[in-house]
N, C-alpha and C positions, 0 to 999 in steps of 0.2 A: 465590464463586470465590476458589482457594488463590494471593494475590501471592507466585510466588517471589522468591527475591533473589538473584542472581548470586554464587554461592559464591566463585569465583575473585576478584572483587572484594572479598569480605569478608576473604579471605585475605590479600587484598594492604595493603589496608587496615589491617588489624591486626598486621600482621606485624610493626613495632618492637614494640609491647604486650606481644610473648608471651614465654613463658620464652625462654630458652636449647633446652632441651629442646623444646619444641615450635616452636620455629625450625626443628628439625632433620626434623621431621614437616612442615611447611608445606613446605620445600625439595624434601624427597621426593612433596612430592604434588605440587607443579606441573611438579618436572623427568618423570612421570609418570603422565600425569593417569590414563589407562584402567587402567594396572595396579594404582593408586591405586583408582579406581572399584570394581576386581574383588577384590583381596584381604581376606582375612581380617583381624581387628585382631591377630593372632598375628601372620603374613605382613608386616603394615604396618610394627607394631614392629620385627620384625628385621631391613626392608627399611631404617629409619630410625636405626634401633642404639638404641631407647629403648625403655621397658616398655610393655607394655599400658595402664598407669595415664595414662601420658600424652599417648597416644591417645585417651582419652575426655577429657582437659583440653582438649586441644587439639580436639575436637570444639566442647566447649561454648565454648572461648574462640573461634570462628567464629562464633557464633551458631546452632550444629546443635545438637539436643536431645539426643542420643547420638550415638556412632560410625555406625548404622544412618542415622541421616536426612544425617551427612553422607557418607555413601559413596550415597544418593540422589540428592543434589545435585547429585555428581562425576559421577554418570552424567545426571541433567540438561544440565551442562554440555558433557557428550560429547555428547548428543543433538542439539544445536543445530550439531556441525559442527566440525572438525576446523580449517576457515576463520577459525573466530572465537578460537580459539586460536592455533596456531601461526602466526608471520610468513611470508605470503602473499608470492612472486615477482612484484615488478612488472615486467612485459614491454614494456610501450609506451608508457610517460612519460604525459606529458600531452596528448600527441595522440591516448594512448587513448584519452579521453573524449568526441572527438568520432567515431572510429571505431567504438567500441561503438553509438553513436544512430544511425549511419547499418545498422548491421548489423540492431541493431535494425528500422527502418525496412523494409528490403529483407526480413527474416524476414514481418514483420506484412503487409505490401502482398501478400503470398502469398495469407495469411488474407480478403482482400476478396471478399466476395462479391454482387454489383453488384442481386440482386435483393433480397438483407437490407438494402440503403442503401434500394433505395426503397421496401421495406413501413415501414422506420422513417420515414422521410420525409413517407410519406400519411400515417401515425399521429399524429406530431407538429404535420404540420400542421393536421390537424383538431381539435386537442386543445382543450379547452375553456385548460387551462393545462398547459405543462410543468413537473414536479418534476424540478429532478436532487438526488443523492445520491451523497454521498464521504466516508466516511472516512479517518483518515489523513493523513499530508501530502502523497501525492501526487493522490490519490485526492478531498480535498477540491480541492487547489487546480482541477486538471481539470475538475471540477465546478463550479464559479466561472466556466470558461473558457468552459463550454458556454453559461452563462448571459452571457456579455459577448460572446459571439456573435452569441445569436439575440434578443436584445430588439431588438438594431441593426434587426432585420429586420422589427420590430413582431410580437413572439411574446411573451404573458404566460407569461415563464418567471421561476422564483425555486429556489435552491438553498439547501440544510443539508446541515450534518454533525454537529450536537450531538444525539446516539442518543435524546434525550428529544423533544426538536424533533418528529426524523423519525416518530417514532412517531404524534405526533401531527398531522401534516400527513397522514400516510398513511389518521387515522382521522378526519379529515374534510374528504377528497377526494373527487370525485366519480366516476362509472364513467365517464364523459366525459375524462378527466385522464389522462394520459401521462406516468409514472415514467421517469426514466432513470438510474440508477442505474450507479457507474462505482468496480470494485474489482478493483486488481489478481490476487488473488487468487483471490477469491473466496469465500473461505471464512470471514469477520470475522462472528461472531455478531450484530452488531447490523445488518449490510448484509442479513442472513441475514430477522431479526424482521420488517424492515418490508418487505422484499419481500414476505415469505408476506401481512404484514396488509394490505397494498395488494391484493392480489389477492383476498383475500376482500371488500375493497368493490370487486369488479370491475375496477380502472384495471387498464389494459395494462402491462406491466412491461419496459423493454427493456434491457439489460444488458449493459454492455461488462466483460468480464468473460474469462478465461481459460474456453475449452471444458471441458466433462466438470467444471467445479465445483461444490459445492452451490449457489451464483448462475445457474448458466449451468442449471442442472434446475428452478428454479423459475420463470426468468422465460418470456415469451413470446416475447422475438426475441432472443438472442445474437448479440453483434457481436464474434467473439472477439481478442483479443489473446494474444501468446506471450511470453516473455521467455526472456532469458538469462542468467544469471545466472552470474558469474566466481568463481574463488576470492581475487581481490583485492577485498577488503571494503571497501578505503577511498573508490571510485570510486562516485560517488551512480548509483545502480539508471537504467538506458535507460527502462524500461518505462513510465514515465509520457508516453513521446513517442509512442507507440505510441497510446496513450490520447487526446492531443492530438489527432494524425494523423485520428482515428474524428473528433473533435467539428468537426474544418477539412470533414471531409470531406461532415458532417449541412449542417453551416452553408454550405457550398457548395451543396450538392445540392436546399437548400431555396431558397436567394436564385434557382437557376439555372431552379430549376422552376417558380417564381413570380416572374417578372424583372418585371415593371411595378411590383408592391406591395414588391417589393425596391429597385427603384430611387426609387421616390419617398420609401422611408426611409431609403436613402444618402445621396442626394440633399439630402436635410433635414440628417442629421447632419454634412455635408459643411461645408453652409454656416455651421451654426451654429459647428461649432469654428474653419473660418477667421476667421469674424467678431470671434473672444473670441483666437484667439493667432496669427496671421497666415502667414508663411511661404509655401513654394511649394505648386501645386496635389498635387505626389505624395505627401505626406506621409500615412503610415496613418490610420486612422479612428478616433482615440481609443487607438492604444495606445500 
């Protein structure tokens, strides 16, 4: 697999370094970038007032092999979005950020659909053990979440997200065993691997995942989420609460459907953390 590197970073980066002349070429490509991406090195120089010759310096002094791979880069860089370039309009301070998760929220509660809770529900609970699976960092941590959930509940659940790990918990799992696997996306090659190898040793595959993704076609129950995503880049992504929402909703739906063996593992955890740090009866369970 080809690690790109951020051209516009290299640029920035190196730009005391470079001549004089290729200053004037850096200048013209960031004020730029698409017409930069599209021009000829004939076009560029004239665009920059310098010769052709220095367009190819200033290629290599970026770290591009020639003019060619860095006018590929520039369109790299265009590719990923016009957001991560130019400076994004912030609208709604910092009470966006609680506005965005509740919109979020309201979007995703759309998506519930009450008979895919309880096919996952019977699955998981019968499951000899839960696997969940996250890549990422939201997508691990969620995964973490499910499991600090449902052990409360007396459920042998355990999670990974290191792509070697998964690979190998998937390949010696049993058909018995219940994947749950939890990517925004859906589309992350290695959430991708151990889905498919999990399914070939039979376990059930359930997937909180965005609809219509390469995740949501492999596995067997889809639990979809949606996001939205802003052109102010600097505001950390909702969609992980979306993702949270799903795992409140399994760890509900299973404590409520089996309330005596839920409650006597409450019940237990209850006691024990009063006993070790004190305080009043309402305090959460461990978080």
């Amino acid at each position: 697999m080809t690690m790109e590197v951020d051209i516009l970073s290299q640029i920035s980066q190196r730009f005391d370094a470079l001549r004089d002349a290729e200053k004037k070429v850096a200048k013209c490509v960031m004020d730029n970038l698409a017409c930069a991406a599209s021009s000829s090195i004939t076009e560029l120089a004239e665009e920059a007032q310098v010769s052709e010759a220095t367009i190819t310096r200033f290629a290599k002094a970026v770290g591009c092999k020639n003019v060619r791979d860095l006018k590929m880069k520039l369109a790299q860089s265009l590719a990923v979005g016009q957001r991560f370039i130019n400076e994004p309009v912030e609208q709604t301070g910092v009470h966006g950020v609680y506005e965005s998760i509740k919109q979020s929220m309201d979007l995703n509660r759309k998506l519930l659909d009450e008979k895919d809770i309880e096919t996952a529900v019977n699955w998981l609970h019968n499951a000899r053990q839960i696997i969940g699976i996250g890549m990422g960092g939201g997508s691990t941590m969620v995964a973490q979440e499910l499991q600090f959930r449902l052990f409360r509940l007396g459920y042998a659940v355990s999670t990974y997200h290191d792509g070697l790990l998964t690979r190998m918990v998937a390949a010696t799992a049993d058909s018995s065993d219940v994947m749950v696997i939890l990517s925004v996306t859906g589309y992350t090659p290695g959430v991708l691997d151990v889905a498919q190898l999990a399914k070939q040793y039979g376990l059930k595959v359930i997937a909180i995942t965005q609809a219509q993704s390469p995740l949501a076609e492999i596995s067997d129950l889809t639990l979809p989420i949606a996001t939205q995503e802003t052109d102010f880049i600097y505001k950390p992504s909702a969609s992980r609460y979306a993702m949270l929402a799903l795992v409140d909703v399994l760890a509900m739906q299973l404590a409520v459907t089996h309330k005596r063996r839920s409650r006597d593992r409450l019940r237990r955890l209850k006691l024990a953390l009063d006993s070790y740090r004190g305080g009043g009866d309402r305090q959460p369970l461990g978080d």
